[in-house]
N, C-alpha and C positions, 0 to 999 in steps of 0.2 A: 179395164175393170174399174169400176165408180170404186169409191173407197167404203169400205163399214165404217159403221156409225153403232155403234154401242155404250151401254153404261157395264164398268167393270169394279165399280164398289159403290156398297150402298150408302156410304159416308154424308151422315145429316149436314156438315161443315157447307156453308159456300165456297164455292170455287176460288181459289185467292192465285193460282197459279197454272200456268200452261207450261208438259215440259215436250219439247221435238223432238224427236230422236232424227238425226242425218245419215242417210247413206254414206259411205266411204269413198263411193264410187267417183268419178269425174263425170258431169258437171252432180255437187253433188245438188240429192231431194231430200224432200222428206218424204220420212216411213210411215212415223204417226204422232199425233199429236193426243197428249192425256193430258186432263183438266181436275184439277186435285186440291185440297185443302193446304196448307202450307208443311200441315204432319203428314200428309202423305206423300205429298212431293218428298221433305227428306227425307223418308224411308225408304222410294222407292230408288231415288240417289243412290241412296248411302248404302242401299245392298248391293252396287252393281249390275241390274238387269238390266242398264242402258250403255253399256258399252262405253261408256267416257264420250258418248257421242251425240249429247243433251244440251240443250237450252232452255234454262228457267226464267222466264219471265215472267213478269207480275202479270195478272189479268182482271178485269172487269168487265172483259166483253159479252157475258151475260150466260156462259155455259154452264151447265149443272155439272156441276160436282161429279167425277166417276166416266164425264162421257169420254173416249180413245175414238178419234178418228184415224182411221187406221189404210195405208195408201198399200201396204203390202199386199202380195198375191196372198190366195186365201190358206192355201198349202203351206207358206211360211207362218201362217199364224197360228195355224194349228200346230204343227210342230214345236212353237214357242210356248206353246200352252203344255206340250209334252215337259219342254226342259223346265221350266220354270217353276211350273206348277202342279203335273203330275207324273212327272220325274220318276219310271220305274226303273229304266237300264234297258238295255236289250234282251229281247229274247232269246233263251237258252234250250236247245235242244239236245237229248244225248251227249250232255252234262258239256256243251260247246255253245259259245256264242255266235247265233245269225243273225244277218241283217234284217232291217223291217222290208217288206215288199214293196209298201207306200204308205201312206200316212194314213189309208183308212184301215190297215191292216195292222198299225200302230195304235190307232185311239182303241182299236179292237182288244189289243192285247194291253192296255193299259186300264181300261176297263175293267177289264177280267182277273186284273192284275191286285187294282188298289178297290175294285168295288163286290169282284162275287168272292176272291180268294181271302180277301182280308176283310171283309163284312167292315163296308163304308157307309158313311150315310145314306138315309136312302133317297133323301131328296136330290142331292147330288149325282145319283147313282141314277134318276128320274130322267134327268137332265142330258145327259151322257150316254142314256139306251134311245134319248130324242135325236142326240146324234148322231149316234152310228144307225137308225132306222134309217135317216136320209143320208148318209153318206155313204154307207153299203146298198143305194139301188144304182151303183153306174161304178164302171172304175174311175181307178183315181186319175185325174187329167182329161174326164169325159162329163165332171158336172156342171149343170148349170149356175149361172150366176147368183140364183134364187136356191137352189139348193146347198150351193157352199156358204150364204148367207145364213140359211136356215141352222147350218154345221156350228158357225162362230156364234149364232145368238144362242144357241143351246149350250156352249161353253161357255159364254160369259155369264150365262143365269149360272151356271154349275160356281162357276171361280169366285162369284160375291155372295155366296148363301152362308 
């Protein structure tokens, strides 16, 4: 799978910093690479969403601000947009906690969760029913590479608004 290419904040700043994040793995890669102002680089540090597993280096190589080139499958990055940033918990049935089916069954109930239950923006809420329009026409592990695109650019318009 080619990597996404998106912008994940609208930050007027020029880019002053690239940070990696590395696999764990042996031999290790990169996951993804985000292009940030110097105040968002340490924020995005110093809250921990990168695992201790980063590198900041200074940049001028001419990237705009905001852009995450992103080498993960598409399923892990949607899930990360779960924990990170719409963060409900699992869902609860007859007062017990079940697991998610798949992750289009998870954007489903996080949706529904933080956008029709708790009256969310609705631009955001725009963005997020653009999702699950194309991620609910196939199961999960049956979409194309243009439709799990489709899924991440519809969250990252949601996650910088």
């Amino acid at each position: 799978m080619l990597p996404s290419v998106r912008s994940v904040t609208g930050c007027l700043l020029p880019a002053a910093q690239s940070t990696t994040r590395r696999t764990r793995h042996r031999p290790p890669h990169t996951e993804f690479v985000l292009y940030t102002c110097d105040r968002h680089a340490r924020a995005l540090t110093a809250g921990g969403h990168f695992g201790g597993r980063t590198l900041l280096t200074r940049t001028d190589d001419g990237q705009q601000r905001g852009t995450m080139i992103d080498h993960r499958p598409a399923e892990r990055v949607v899930a990360n947009h779960f924990r990170l940033w719409l963060g409900t918990g699992t869902p609860v049935v007859d007062g017990r906690e079940v697991p998610w089916r798949d992750w289009v069954h998870e954007l489903r109930g996080h949706y529904e969760y933080s956008y029709l239950e708790r009256g969310g923006r609705a631009e955001i809420a725009d963005h997020l029913d653009r999702a699950l329009s194309v991620a609910e026409r196939a199961q999960a592990g049956d979409h194309t590479e243009e439709q799990l695109a489709a899924v991440l650019d519809a969250l990252a318009a949601a996650e910088h608004l």
